[in-house]
Short mmCIF file of the C-alpha atoms (twelve columns), coordinates in Angstrom:
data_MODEL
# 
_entry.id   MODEL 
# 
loop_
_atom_site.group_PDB 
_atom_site.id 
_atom_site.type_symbol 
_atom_site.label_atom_id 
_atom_site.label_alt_id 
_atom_site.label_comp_id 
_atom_site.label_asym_id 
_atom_site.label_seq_id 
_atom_site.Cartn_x 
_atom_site.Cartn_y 
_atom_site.Cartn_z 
_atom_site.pdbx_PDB_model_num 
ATOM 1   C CA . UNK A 1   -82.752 -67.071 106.630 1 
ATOM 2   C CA . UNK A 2   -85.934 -68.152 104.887 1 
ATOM 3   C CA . UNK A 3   -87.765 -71.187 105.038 1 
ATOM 4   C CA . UNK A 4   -89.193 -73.042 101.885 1 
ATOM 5   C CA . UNK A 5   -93.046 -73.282 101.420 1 
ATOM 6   C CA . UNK A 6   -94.091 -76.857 102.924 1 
ATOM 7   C CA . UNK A 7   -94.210 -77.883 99.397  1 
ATOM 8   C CA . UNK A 8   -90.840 -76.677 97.732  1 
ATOM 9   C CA . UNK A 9   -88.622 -79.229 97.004  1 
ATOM 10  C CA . UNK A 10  -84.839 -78.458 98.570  1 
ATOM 11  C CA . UNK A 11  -81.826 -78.837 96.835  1 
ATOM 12  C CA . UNK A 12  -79.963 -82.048 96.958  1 
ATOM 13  C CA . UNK A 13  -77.273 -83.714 99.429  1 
ATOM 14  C CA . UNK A 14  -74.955 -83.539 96.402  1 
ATOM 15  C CA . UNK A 15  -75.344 -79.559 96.414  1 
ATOM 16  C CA . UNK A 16  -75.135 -79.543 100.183 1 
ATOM 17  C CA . UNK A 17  -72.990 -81.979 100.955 1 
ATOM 18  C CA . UNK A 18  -70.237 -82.308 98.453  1 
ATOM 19  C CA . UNK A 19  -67.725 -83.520 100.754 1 
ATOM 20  C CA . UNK A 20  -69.572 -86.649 101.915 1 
ATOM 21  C CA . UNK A 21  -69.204 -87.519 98.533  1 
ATOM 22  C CA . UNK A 22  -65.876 -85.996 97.698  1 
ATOM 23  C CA . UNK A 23  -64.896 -88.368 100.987 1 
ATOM 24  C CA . UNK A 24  -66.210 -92.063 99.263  1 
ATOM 25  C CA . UNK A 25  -68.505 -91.924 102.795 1 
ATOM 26  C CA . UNK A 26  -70.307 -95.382 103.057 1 
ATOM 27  C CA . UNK A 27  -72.050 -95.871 105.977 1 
ATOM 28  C CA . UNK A 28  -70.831 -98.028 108.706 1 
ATOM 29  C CA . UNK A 29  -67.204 -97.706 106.869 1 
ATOM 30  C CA . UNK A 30  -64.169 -95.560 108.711 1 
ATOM 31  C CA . UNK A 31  -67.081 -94.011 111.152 1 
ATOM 32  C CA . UNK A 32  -64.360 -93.200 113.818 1 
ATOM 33  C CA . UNK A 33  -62.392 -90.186 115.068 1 
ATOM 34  C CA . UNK A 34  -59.234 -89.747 113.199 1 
ATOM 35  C CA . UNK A 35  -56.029 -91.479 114.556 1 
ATOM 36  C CA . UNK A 36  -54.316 -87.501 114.465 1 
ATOM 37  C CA . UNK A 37  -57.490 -86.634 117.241 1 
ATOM 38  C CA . UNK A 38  -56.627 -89.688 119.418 1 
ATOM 39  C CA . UNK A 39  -53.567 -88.040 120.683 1 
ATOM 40  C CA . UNK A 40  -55.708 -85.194 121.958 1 
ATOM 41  C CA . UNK A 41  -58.045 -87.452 123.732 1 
ATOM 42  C CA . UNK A 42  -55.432 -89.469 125.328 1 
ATOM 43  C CA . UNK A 43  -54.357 -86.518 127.307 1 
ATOM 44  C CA . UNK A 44  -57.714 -85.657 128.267 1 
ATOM 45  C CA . UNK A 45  -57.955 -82.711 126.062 1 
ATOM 46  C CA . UNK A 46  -60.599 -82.279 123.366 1 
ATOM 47  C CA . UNK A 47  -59.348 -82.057 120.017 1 
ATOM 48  C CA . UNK A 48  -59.305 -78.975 117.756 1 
ATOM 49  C CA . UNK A 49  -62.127 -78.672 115.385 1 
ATOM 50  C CA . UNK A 50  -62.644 -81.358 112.526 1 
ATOM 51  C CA . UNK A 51  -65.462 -82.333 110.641 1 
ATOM 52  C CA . UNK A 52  -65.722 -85.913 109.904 1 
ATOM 53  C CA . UNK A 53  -65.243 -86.531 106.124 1 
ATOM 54  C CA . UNK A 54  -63.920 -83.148 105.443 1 
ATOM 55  C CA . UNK A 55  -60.954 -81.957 104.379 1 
ATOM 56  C CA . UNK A 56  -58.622 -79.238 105.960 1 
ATOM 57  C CA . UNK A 57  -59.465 -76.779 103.245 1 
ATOM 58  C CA . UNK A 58  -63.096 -77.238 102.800 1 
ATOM 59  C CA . UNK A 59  -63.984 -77.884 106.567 1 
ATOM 60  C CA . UNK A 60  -65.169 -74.201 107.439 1 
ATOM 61  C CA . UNK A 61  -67.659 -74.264 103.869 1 
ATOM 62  C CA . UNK A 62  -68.718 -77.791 104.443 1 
ATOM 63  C CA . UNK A 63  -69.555 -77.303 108.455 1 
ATOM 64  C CA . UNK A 64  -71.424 -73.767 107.186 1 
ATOM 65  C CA . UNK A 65  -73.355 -75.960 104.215 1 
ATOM 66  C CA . UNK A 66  -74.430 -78.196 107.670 1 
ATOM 67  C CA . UNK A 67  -75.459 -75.156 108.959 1 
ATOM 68  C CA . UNK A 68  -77.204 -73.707 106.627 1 
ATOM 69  C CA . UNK A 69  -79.288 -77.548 105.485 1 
ATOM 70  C CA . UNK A 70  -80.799 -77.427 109.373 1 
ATOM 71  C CA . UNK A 71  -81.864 -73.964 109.348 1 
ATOM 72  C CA . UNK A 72  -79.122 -72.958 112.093 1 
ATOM 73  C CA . UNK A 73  -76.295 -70.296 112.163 1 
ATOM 74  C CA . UNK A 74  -72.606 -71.366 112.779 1 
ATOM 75  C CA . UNK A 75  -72.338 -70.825 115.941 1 
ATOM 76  C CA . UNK A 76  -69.337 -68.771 117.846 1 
ATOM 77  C CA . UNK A 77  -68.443 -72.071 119.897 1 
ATOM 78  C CA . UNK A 78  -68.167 -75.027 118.218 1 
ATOM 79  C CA . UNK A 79  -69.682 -78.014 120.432 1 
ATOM 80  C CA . UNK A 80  -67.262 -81.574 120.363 1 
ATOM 81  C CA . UNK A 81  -69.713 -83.419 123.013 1 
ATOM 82  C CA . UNK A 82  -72.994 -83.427 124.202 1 
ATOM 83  C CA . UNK A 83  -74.148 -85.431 127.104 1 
ATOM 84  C CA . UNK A 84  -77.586 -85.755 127.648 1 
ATOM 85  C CA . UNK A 85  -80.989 -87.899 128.878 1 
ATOM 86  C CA . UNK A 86  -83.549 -89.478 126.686 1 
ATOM 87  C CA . UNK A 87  -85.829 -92.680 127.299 1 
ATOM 88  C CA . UNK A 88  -84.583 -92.562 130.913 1 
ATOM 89  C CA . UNK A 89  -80.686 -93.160 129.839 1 
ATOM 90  C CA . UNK A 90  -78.200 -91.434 129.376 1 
ATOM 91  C CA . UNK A 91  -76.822 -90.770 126.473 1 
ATOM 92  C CA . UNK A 92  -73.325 -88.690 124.948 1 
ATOM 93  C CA . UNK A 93  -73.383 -87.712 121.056 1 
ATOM 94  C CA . UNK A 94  -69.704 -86.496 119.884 1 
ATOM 95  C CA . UNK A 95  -68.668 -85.341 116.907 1 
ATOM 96  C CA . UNK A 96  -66.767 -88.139 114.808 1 
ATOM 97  C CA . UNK A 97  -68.515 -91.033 116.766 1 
ATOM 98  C CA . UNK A 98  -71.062 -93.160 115.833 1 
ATOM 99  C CA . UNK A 99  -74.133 -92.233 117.779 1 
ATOM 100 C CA . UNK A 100 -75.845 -93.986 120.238 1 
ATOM 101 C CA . UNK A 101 -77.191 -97.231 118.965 1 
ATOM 102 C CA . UNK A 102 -80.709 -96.616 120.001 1 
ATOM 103 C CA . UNK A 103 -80.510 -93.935 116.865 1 
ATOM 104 C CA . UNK A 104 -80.120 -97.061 114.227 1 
ATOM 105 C CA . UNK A 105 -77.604 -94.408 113.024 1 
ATOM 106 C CA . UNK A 106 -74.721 -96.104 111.294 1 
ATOM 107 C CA . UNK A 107 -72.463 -92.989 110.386 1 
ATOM 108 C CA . UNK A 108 -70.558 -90.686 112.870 1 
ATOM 109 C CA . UNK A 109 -72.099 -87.521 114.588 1 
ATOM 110 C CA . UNK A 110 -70.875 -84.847 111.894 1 
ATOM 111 C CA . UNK A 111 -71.725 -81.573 113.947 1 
ATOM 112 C CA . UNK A 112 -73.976 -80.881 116.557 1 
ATOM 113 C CA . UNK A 113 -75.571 -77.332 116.660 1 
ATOM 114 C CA . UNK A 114 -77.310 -75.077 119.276 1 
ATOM 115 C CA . UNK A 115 -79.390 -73.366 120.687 1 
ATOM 116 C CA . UNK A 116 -82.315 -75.635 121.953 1 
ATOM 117 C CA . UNK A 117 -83.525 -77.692 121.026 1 
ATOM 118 C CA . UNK A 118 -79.760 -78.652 120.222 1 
ATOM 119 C CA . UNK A 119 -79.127 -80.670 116.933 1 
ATOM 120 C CA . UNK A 120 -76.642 -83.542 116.586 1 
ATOM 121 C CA . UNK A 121 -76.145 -84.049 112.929 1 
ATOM 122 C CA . UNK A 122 -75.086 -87.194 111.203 1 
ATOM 123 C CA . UNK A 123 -75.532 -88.219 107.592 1 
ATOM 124 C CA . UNK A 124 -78.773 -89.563 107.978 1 
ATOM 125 C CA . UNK A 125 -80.145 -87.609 110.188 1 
ATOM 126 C CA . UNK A 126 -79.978 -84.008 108.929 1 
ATOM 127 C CA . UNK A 127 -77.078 -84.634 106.856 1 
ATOM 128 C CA . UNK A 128 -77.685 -85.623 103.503 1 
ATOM 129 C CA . UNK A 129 -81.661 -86.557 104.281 1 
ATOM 130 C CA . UNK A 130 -83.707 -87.274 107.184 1 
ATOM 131 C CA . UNK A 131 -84.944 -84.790 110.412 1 
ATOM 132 C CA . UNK A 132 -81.514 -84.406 112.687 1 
ATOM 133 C CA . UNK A 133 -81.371 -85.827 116.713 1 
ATOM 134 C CA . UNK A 134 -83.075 -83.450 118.687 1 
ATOM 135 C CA . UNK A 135 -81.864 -82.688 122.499 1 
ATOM 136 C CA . UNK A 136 -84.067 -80.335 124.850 1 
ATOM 137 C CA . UNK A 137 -82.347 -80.261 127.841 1 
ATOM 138 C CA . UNK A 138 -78.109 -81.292 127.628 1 
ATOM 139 C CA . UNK A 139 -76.601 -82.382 131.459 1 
ATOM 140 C CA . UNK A 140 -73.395 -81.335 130.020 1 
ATOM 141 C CA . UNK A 141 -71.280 -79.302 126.985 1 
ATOM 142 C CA . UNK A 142 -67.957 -80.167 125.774 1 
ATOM 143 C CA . UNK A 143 -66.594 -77.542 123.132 1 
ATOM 144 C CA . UNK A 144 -63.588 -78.303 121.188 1 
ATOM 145 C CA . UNK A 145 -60.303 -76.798 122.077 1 
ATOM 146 C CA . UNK A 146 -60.398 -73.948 119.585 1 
ATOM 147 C CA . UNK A 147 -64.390 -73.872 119.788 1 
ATOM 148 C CA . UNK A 148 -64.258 -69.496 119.335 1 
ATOM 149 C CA . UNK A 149 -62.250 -69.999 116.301 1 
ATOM 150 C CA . UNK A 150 -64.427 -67.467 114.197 1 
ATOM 151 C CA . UNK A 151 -66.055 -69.338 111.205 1 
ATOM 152 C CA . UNK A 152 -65.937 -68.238 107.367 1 
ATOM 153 C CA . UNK A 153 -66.084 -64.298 106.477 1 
# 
């Protein structure tokens, strides 16, 4: 895919990102995993893939739109939890949870993308606007239970 020149101005979150405005998304409002995913977690299994704010049918475009805004390729596995070190702490970003609060982030972790430097995206930071969380060196990746579920045609 190719880059804009420095200077070209990219398209806006509303051609991007539909669905966070399809949703009503507000930060700080509804920012956790769905109640349908808790089940999942309870048994200590990951959940299948979601994408916070997305619905069923527009999931696969909306996570590709993600994609495609931070310059990355859907990947083949789809990544649910990253655990990592920064500052000397560590830290876990997971899709559909609020990142960690040294980020000042107040919406969930939409979709976090590799290779490295991995991205965690959430809608301020490489969602709609802003430079996504960058991680260099993850301790540990949790993919989601049907993370090789082959993306859009």
């Amino acid at each position: 895919m190719e880059r804009p020149a420095s200077n070209a101005i990219l398209p806006s979150s509303r051609e991007h990102f539909p669905y966070l405005l399809r949703s009503g998304f507000r930060p700080g409002v509804g920012d956790t995993i769905a109640r349908s995913r808790v089940a999942d977690l309870e048994h200590g299994m990951p959940p299948t893939f979601f994408l916070p704010h997305s619905s069923p049918e527009t999931t696969e475009d909306d996570y590709s739109a993600i994609a495609r805004f931070v310059w990355r390729s859907v990947p083949e596995r789809r990544i649910w939890r990253v655990h990592y070190r920064h500052i000397g702490q560590d830290m876990v970003a997971e899709v559909g949870q609020p990142a960690d609060p040294y980020y000042g982030e107040p919406g969930p972790v939409l979709a976090i993308f590799p290779p490295k430097p991995f991205l965690v995206i959430t809608p301020l930071r490489g969602g709609a606007r802003g430079a996504p969380i960058m991680i260099s060196e993850p301790t540990k990746i949790e993919y989601f239970a049907d993370a090789d579920v082959p993306g859009p045609q």
